[in-house]
N, C-alpha and C positions, 0 to 999 in steps of 0.2 A: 124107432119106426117113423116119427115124423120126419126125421131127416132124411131117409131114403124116401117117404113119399115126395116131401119138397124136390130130392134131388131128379127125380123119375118124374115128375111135373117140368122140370126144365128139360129135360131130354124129352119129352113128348111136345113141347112147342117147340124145339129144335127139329124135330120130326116133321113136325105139321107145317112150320113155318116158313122152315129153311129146306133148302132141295138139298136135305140128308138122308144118308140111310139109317136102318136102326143099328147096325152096329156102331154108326156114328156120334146117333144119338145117346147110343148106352153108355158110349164114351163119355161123354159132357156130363153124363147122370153120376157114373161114378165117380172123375176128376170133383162135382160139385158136391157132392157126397165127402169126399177126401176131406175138403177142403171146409165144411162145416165141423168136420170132424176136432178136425186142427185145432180151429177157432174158439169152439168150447173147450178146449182140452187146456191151452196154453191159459195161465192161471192158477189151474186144480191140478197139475201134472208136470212132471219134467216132459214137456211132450216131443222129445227127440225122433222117438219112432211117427209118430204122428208129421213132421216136417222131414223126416223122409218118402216117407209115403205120397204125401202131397207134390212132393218136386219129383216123384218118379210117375205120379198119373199126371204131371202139366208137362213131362219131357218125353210120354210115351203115347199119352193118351188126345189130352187134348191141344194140345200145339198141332200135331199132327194131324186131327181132324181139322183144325181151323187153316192148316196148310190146306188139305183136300176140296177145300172150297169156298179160299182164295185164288191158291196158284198150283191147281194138281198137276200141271207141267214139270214140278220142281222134285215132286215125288217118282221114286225109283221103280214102285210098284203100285197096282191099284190100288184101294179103299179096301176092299170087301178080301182081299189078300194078305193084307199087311195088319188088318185088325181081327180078320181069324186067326192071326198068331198071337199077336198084340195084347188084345182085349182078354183072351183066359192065362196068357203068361203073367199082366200085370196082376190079375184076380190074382192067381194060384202064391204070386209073391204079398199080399196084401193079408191074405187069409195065413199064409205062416207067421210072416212080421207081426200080426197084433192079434188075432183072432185067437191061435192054439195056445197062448201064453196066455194064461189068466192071470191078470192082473188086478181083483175085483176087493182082494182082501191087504193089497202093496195100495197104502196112502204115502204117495209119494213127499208131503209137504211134512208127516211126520219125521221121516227121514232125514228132512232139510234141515228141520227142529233139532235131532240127534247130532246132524253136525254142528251145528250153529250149536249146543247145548258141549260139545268135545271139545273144539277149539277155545272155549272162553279163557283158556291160561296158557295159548297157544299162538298167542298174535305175532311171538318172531319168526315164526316158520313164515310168514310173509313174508318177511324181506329176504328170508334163504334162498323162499323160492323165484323169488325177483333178481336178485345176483347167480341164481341157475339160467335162469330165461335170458339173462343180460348174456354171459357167457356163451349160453348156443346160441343165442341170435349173432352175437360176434365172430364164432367161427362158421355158420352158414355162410354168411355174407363177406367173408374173407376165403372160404373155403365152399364153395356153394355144389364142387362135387364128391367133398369128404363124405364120411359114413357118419349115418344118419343118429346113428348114437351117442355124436361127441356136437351133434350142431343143431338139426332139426330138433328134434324126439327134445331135447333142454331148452330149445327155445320156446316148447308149447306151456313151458313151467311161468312163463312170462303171465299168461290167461289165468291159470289156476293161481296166481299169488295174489290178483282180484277178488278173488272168493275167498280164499283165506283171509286177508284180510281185511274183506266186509262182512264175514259171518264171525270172525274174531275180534271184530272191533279194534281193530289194530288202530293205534293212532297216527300211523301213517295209510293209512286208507286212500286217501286224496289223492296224496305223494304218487301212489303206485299206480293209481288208475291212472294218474298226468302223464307219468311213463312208459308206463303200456301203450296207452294210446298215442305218444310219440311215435315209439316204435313200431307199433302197426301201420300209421301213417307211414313213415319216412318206408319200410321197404312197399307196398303199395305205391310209393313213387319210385321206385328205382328199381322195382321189379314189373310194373303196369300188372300186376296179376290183382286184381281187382275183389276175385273170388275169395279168396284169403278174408279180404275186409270186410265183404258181406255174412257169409257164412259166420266168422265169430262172431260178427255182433247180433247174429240172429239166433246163436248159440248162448250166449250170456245174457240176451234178457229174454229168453223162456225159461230160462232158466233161474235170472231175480224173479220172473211174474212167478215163478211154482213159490218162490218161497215169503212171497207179501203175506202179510199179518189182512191183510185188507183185498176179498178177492176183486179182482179186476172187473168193473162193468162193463155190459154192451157196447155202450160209448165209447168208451176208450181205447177197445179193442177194436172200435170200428177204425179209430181214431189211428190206432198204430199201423191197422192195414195199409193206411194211405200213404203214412211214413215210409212204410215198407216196399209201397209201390214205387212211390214219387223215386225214395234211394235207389230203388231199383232201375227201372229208367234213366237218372239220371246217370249213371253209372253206364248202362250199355251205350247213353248218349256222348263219354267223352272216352271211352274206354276204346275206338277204334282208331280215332283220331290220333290220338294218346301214341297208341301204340303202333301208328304206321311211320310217328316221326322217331320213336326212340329203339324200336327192333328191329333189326336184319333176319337174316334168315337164319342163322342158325342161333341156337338158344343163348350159347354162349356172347351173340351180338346185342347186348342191349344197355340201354343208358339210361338213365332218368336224366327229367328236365323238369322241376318243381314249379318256373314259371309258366312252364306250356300250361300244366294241370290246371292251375292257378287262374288262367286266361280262360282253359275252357270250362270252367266250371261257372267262374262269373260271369259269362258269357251263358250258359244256361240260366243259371238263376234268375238271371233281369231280363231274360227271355224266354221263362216259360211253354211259351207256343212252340218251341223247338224241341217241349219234353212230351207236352200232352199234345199228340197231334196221333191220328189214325195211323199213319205211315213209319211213324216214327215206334207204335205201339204195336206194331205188326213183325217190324223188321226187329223188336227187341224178342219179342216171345219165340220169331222164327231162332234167335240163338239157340232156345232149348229145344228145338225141333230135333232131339233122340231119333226119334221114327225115319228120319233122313237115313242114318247110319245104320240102321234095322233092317229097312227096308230095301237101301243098295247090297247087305249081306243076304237077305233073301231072294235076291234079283240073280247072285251069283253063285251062292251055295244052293244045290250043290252043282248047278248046271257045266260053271267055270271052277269052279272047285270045288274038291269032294268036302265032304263032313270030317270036321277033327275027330270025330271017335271019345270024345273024351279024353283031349288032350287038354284044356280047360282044368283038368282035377289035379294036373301036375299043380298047379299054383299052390295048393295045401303046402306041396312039400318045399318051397321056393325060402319061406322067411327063415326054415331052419339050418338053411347052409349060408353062411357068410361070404360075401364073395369075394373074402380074400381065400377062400381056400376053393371058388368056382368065378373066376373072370371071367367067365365067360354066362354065367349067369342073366336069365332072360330081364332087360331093364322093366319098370313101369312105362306105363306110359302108352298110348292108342298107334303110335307110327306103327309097328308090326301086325297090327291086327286088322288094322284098316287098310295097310296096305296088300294083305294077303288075304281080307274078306272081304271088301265091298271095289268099288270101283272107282269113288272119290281123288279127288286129289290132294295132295298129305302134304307136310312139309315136318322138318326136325323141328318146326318152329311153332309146332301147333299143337294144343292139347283137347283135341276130340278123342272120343273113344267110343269101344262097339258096345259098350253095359253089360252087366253081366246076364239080363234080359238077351241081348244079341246074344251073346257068348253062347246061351244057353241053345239057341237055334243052331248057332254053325257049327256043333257037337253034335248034337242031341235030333235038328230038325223039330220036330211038335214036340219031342219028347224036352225039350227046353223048356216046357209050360211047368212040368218036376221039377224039372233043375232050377225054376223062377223060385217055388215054393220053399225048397231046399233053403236057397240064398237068403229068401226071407226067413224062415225057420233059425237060420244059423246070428242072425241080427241080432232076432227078438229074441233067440237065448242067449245070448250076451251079455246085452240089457235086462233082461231079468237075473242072472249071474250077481250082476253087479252090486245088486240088493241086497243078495242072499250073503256077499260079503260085509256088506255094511252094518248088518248086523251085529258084525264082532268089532270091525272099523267103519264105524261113522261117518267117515270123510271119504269115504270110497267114493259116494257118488258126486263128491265134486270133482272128480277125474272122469266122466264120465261123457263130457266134450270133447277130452283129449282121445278118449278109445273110438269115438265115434265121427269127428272131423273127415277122415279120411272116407265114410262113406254116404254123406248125405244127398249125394246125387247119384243118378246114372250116367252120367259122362266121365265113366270109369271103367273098371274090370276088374276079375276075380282075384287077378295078382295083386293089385291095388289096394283092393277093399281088405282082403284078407292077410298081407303083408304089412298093413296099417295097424290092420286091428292086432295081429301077434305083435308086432315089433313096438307098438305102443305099451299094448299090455307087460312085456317083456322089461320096458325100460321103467315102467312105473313100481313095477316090483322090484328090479333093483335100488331105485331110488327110495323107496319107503325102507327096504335091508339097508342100506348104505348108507342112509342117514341114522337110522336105529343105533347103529352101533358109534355115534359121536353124541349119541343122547336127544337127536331130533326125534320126537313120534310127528309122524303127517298123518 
């Protein structure tokens, strides 16, 4: 309760102070709301669902209030339109994702304890899983439109052989993390997808912070926010530049250049004022302005286009047919969706997308507020899933970045999120059978 009073204290001098409305202001209440959540969470919880939640009310909620009154020229539809859809579709997805799942008697850091407690006579499965990650990272990057079985999906083994061998005490521990983070690095330069490197490493230390013998103070948590911010910024500050010298237009056009990166980052760093400046901090947050792509699909559906109907629910049935036996299979990815529901302008070279939030509207209309709840319902049983196996296997939930990478933002969609999440699940279970039978237990 004190935290919804604090948060509802901010939205009422957002109210009083700034010429907002109240839905605008209940916006701010409950992004800050979100985002206390988080902060005590991370520590005492693997809090995944919790860093979902927060990046879906800053990419729906409040970026877009804070667009409405900076620049509501920029905006496709008004305030008080775009946040009656908005503001109960994010509710209805917040209240499935965390609320319906009781989670009150799952102590997550026990759990951590049970893995770390399995792997103690397990520390080679680190380096197996290191020489898997090595291999799909190699044919990604030599094959970057092969199936995602023999390249992708093996290279996230790269991440998890981290955890194995820091909860196995492996004595190559160093060794791995020195090479992981090579490898994260080097394709982050040669691919400019910048999100890759953020995401994991915000993924692996909520994930160390759940499992410290020592919980984390105020301080330091205040302490990592800024980390978190400053890399964040820094990051949308060299990530256009970056990538206007090394990509073409089409996806398959791009090149790394290690000393451009190189340039401009020291170049930020011993100039500061080019990270922390208003303008600069405006133009980064407008990136996750969600509501932009929401709101040109509610400009246009169904005026300019009718409603899919619930064509959105084909995605269930998409990760079970391979598409060697369907080429023609709908790809991932926003270019079809944005260019069939909103009015933007798209390139093969971009990766926006309409959320599964939008999806839910240009099917459904209001009834998308259900379809939000659904999406979140189907997360947060997932993630609680995942527990209920770890119970027999231990080590479950150190896969459990791998099952959920694919959907920690809303700059995605149903095929996406849901084609991640089977096709992940899918490949992890073979790999625990397929190792089994040469004598590896994961």
């Amino acid at each position: 309760m004190k935290r919804w009073g604090a948060s509802l204290l901010v939205g009422f001098l957002c109210w009083q102070l700034v010429d907002t409305t109240l839905p605008e202001a209940l916006a701010v209440a409950f992004t800050c709301y979100v985002g206390s959540v988080l902060l005590a969470n991370v520590g005492q919880k693997i809090a995944i669902l919790e860093v979902i939640a927060f990046v879906a009310a800053l990419e729906l909620l409040l970026v877009p209030t804070i667009t409405y009154w900076v620049f509501p020229a920029s905006m496709p539809v008004e305030s008080a339109e775009y946040l009656a859809y908005a503001l109960p579709a994010y509710g209805a997805f917040y209240a499935g994702l965390t609320l319906v799942w009781s989670e009150q008697k799952l102590n997550h850091q026990d759990y951590i304890r049970a893995a770390r407690d399995y792997l103690q006579d397990k520390s080679q499965v680190a380096l197996v899983l290191l020489l898997i990650g090595l291999a799909g990272f190699t044919v990604k990057t030599a094959f970057p439109d092969g199936p995602t079985i023999i390249g992708a999906l093996p290279s996230y083994c790269l991440f998890i052989s981290v955890f194995y061998a820091y909860y196995s005490n492996s004595p190559l521990k160093e060794v791995i993390l020195l090479v992981v983070s090579g490898v994260l690095l080097l394709y982050t330069i040669r691919e400019g997808m910048f999100g890759d490197l953020f995401f994991w490493l915000t993924l692996l230390l909520i994930f160390f912070a759940a499992g410290r013998q020592i919980p984390l103070s105020p301080p330091l948590k205040s302490g990592a926010v800024v980390v978190v911010c400053t890399l964040l910024l820094l990051i949308q500050s060299v990530k256009g530049e970056y990538r206007r010298n090394t990509w073409g237009y089409q996806r398959g056009e791009r090149s790394s250049n290690p000393a451009l990166l190189g340039d401009l980052l020291i170049d930020r760093l011993t100039q500061p004022e080019k990270i922390w400046n208003l303008s600069h901090l405006y133009l980064s947050l407008a990136r996750f302005n969600q509501g932009r792509m929401v709101g040109s699909a509610m400009a246009k559906v169904p005026t300019h286009e009718a409603f899919a109907k619930g064509e959105v629910l084909l995605a269930f049935l998409y990760p079970f047919v391979p598409r060697l036996l369907w080429p023609g299979k709908p790809q991932t990815g926003g270019y079809e969706n944005i260019r069939r529901f909103t009015s933007l302008p798209q390139s093969q070279n971009t990766s926006i997308n309409l959320s599964p939030v939008g999806e839910g509207y240009v099917n459904f209309g209001y009834g998308g507020i259900v379809f939000s709840c659904l999406y979140g319902l189907l997360l947060g049983g997932i993630f609680q899933a995942v527990f209920r196996v770890a119970e027999r296997v231990p080590s479950a939930v150190l896969w459990l970045p791998v099952l959920f990478i694919g959907c920690l933002t809303m700059e995605t969609d149903l095929l996406s999120t849901w084609g991640s999440l089977v096709n992940n699940l899918i490949f992890i279970g073979l790999l625990f059978w397929f190792l089994k039978r040469f004598g590896i237990l994961l």
